[in-house]
C-alpha positions in Angstrom: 101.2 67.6 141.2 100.9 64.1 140.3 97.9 63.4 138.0 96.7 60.9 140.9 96.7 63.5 143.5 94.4 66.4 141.3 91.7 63.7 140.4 91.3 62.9 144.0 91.5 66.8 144.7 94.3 67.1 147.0 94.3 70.9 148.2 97.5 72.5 146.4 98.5 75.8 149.0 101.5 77.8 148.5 103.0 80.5 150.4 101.1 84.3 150.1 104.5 85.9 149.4 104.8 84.3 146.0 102.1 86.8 144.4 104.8 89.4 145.3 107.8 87.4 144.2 109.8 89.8 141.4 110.9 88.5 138.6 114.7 88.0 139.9 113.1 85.7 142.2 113.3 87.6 145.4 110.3 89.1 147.8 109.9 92.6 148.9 109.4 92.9 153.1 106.9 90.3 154.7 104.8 92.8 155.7 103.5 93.7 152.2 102.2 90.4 151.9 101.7 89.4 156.0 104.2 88.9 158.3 103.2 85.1 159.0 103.3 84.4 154.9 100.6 82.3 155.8 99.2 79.6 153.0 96.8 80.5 150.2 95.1 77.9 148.1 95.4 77.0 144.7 91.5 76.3 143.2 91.8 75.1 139.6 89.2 76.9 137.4 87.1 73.9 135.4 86.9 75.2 132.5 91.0 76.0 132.6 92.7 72.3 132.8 94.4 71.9 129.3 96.1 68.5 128.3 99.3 69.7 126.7 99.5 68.6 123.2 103.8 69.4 122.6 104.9 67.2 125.4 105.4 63.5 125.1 105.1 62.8 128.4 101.2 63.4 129.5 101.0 66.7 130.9 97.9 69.3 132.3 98.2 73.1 132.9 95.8 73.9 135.2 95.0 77.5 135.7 94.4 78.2 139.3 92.4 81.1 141.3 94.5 81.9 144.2 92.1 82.1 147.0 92.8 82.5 150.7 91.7 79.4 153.0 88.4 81.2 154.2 87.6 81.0 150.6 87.6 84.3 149.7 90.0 85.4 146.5 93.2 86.9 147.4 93.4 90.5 147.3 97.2 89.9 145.7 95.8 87.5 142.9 96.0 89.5 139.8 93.4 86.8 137.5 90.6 87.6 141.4 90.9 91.3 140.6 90.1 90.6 137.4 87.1 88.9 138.6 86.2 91.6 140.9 85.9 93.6 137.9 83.9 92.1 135.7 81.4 91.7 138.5 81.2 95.2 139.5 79.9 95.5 135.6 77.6 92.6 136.3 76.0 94.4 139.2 75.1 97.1 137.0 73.6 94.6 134.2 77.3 95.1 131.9 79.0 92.5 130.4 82.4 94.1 129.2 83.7 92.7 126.4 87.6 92.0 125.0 89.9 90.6 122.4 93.8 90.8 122.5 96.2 91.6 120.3 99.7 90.1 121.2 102.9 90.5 119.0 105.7 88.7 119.8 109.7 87.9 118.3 110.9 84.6 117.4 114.6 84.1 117.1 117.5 82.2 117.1 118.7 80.7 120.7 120.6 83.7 122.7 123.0 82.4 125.3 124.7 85.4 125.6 122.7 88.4 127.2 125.4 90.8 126.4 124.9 90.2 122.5 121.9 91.3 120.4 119.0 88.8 119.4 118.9 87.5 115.8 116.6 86.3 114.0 116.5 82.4 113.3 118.3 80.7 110.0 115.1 79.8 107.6 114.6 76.5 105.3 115.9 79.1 102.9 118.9 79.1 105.1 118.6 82.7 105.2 117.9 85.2 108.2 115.2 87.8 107.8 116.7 90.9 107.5 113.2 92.7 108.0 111.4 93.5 104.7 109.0 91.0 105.4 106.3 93.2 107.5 102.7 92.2 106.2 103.8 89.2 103.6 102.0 86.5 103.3 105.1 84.4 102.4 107.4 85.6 105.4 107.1 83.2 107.8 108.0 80.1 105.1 111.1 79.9 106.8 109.0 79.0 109.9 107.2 77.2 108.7 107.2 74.0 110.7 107.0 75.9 114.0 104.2 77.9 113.3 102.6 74.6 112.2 103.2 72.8 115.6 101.3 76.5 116.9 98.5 75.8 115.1 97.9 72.3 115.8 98.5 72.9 119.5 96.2 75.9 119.4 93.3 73.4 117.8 93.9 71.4 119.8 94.1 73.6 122.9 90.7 75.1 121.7 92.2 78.4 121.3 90.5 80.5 118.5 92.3 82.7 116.0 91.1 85.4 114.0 94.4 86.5 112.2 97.9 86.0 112.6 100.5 87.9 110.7 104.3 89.3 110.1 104.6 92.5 112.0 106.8 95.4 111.2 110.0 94.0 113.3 112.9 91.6 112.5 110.9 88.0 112.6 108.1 89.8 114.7 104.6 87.9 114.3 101.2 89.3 115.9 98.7 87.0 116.4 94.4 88.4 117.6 92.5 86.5 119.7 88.6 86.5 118.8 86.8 88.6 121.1 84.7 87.5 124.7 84.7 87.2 128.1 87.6 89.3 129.6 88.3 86.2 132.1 88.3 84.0 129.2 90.8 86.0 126.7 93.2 87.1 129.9 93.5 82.7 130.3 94.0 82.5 126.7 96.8 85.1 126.1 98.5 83.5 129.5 98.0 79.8 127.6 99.1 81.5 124.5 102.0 82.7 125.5 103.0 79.5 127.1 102.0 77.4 124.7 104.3 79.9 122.1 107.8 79.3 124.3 107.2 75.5 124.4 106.6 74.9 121.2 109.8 77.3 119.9 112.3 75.1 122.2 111.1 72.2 120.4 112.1 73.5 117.3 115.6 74.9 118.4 113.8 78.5 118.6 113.7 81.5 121.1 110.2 83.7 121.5 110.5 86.6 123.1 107.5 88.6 124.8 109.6 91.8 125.8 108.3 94.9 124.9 111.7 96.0 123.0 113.9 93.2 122.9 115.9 94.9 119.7 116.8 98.5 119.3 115.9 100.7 116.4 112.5 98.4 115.5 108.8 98.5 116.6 108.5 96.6 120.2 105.8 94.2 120.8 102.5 95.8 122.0 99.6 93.8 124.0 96.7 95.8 122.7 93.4 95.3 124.5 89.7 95.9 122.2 86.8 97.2 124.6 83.5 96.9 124.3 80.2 96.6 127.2 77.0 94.5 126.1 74.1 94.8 128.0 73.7 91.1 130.1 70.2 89.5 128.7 69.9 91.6 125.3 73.6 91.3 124.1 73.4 95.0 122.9 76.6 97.1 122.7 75.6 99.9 125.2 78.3 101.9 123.0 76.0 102.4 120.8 72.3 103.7 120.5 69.6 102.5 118.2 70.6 105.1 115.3 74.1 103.7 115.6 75.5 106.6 117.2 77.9 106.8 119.8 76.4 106.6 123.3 77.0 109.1 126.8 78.0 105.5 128.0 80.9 105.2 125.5 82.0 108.9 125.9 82.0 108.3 129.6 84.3 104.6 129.2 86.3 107.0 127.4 86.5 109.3 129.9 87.4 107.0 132.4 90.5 105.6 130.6 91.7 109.3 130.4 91.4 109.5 134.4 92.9 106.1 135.2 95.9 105.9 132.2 98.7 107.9 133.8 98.3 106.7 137.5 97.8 102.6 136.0 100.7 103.1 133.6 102.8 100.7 136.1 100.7 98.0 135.2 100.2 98.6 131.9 104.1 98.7 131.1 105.5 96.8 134.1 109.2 96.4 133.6 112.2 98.8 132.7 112.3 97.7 129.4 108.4 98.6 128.8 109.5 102.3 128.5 111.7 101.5 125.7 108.9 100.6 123.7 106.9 104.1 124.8 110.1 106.1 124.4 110.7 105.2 121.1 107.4 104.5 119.5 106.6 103.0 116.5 102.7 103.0 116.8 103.4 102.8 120.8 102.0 105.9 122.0 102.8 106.9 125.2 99.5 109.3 126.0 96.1 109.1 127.0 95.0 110.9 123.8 91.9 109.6 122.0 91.0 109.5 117.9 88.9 107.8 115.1 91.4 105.6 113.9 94.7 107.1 114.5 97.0 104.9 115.5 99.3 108.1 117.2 96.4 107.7 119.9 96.6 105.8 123.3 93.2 105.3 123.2 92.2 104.3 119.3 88.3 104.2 117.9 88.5 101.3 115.0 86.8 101.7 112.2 83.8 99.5 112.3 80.0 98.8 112.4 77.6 100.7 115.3 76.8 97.5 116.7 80.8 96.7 117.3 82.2 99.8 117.9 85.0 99.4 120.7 87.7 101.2 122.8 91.1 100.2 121.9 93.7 100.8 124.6 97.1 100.8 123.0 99.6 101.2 126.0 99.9 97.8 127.5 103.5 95.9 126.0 103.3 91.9 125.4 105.1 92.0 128.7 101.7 93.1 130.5 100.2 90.5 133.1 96.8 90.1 130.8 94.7 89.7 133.9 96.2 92.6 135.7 96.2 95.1 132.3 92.2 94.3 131.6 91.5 94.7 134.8 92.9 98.1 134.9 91.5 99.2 131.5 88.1 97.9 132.2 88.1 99.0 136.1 89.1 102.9 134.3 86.2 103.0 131.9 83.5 101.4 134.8 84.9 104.6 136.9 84.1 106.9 133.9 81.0 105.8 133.5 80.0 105.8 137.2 81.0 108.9 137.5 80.2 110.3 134.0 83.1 111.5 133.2 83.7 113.2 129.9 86.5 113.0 127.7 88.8 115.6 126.4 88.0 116.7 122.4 89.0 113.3 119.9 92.5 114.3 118.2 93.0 114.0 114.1 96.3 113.7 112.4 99.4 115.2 113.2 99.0 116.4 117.0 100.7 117.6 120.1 100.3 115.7 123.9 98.9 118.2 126.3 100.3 117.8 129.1 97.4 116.4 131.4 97.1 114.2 128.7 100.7 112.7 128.5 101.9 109.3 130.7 104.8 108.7 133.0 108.3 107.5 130.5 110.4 105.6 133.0 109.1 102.7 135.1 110.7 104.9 138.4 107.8 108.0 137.4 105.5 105.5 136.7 105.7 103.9 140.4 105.9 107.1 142.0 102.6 108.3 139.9 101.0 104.7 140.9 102.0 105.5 144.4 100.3 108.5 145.2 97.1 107.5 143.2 94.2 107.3 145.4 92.1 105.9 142.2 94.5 103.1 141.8 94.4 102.0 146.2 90.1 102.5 145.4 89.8 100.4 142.4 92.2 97.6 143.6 92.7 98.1 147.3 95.6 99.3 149.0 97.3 96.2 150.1 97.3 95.1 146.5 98.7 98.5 145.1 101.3 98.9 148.0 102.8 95.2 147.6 103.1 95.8 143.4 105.1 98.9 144.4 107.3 96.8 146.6 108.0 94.3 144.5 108.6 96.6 141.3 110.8 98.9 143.3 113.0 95.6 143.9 113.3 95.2 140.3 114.0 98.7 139.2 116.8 98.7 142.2 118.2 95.7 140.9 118.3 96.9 137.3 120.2 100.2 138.2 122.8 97.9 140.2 124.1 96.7 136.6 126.4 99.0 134.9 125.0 98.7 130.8 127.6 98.1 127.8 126.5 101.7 126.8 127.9 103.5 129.7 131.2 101.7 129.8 131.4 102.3 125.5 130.2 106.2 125.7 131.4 107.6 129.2 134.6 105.8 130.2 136.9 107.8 128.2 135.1 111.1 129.4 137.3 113.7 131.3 
């Protein structure tokens, strides 16, 4: 939209549909989304309208609410569930609480999907080969990228707490400083924008699958939890010794009851289950611990007063609205219902079986589909067009033949 045409707040609709569109670019049947694909209307949030610092020609992002034309929010809109969310905590005087963790590749421009990424050449005119998890000198090479990052994080307004090498081939994570789930589900969308922008500029690729290479650590989304009490500011987690709460046992509970059936939006795409196939601190179960990073569901170390939940299933592919949404709306539903969770795991361990998750995005979708929790918590027209439009992309996906079955089974009798 011309800049002329927002100040003087020209309505901005687009077709319903779109919420459903796959990421191929076509729509599952018109009647997940209404037969008459009639307009909704895109509301630009206030406090979400972001001059872009990269581009030399004066450019805003706005970020949008997609509300229908009686004025209600969409039931497709992924950032209005969100918002549904946080206010069914509001209702019960909560405040729920998040920071995000989002790891992500850079490397050097791909043009051929057949062939495997590589990392970028360095000033060094090297390429990192991969023994540079945790350095403090790794990303030299990158330097003036990461700089431009910076800057247009400043100036973006977008708080850092830490940013680091990761354990993959030129694989960065960078944490968000926690607050309001709305609020950090904006930033990791901006983030993640501003990231791919920035990386054409300097003749760069970033990649936000969750396993773009094979045989090293995909990139995880993971999402801290906590609940405050509105007025006081008091993590309800924990009581006035410092002890764990019936409150946080009960959050935890609910994440048990909600990970297997919400696994399909946690790990949206076919390439998600490489990452939970094949972990590398990617757990694929619903387990809990005290630190142990084997768990699905990890208690940091740290102080009573900000003791959290961290859920460690959702990829960097994840929508961020729609994955907090899910992890919060679980624990409310645990603590609603006071559900208790199964005995905290240590060290080496087994899955049980109720506590393991769905491995291909095909059992995922059929687990999502028969969940009545899922069609309560987010309605069933929501849930029934995310099917439809994920079953389009799984169909499409096993319409391609891979290099591996032509190299391994051709020359099979």
């Amino acid at each position: 939209m011309t800049a002329e045409g927002f100040l003087e707040g020209r309505r901005l609709q687009m077709a319903r549909g779109v919420l459903l569109q796959c990421i191929m670019g076509g729509y599952p049947p018109a009647r997940f989304y209404g037969s008459d694909d009639s307009d909704l209307a895109l509301v630009p949030d206030p406090a979400q309208i972001h001059r872009l610092p990269w581009s030399k020609q004066p450019r805003a992002f706005a970020i949008c609410d997609a509300d229908e034309l009686t004025g209600e929010s969409s039931n497709l809109s992924t950032r209005g569930q969100l918002k549904a969310v946080i206010a069914r905590y509001a209702a019960l005087g909560l405040a729920p609480v998040v920071a995000t963790e989002l790891e992500f590749f850079v490397f050097a421009p791909s043009p051929d999907p057949t062939r495997p990424f590589q990392p970028p050449v360095g000033l060094d005119g090297r390429r990192e080969d991969g023994h540079s998890a945790f350095s403090v000198s790794s990303n030299n090479g990158l330097r003036p990228f990461f700089s431009e990052v910076y800057e247009c994080m400043a100036a973006l307004g977008l708080p850092r707490d830490t940013f680091m090498h990761e354990m993959g081939v030129s694989q960065f994570e960078i944490n968000l400083l926690h607050g309001d789930p709305l609020l950090l589900a904006d930033q990791t969308l901006l983030f993640k924008h501003l990231l791919k922008e920035v990386a054409l500029k300097h003749g760069l690729t970033v990649v936000c699958m969750a396993k773009p290479l094979a045989h090293t650590p995909g990139s995880s989304m993971h999402i801290h939890q906590s609940i405050v009490e509105i007025g006081t500011g008091r993590n309800v987690f924990s009581d006035e010794a410092g002890e764990p709460t019936a409150i946080f046992r009960h959050f935890i509970g609910g994440q048990q009851a909600g990970m297997a059936d919400f696994t399909a939006l946690f790990a949206p795409n076919v390439n998600s289950y490489q990452r939970l196939c094949h972990p590398f601190a990617s757990p694929n179960n619903a387990c809990w611990s005290h630190d142990n990073r084997a768990a699905g569901l990890r208690i940091p170390a740290s102080s009573p007063v900000a003791r959290r939940v961290e859920n460690r299933l959702p990829g960097a592919d994840a929508n961020p609205y729609l994955a907090i949404a899910a992890s919060l709306a679980a624990g409310l539903y645990g603590i609603v219902n006071r559900l208790e969770p199964s005995e905290a795991i240590q060290g080496e361990f087994e899955v049980p079986d109720n506590l393991s998750l769905p491995c291909t995005l095909h059992a995922a979708l059929e687990r999502l589909k028969r969940s009545q929790l899922a069609k309560e918590l987010f309605g069933e027209e929501f849930i029934e067009g995310y099917i439809a439009s994920k079953t389009l992309e799984l169909t499409s996906f096993l319409d391609e033949i891979t290099p591996w079955e032509r190299r391994v089974l051709a020359a099979q009798a």
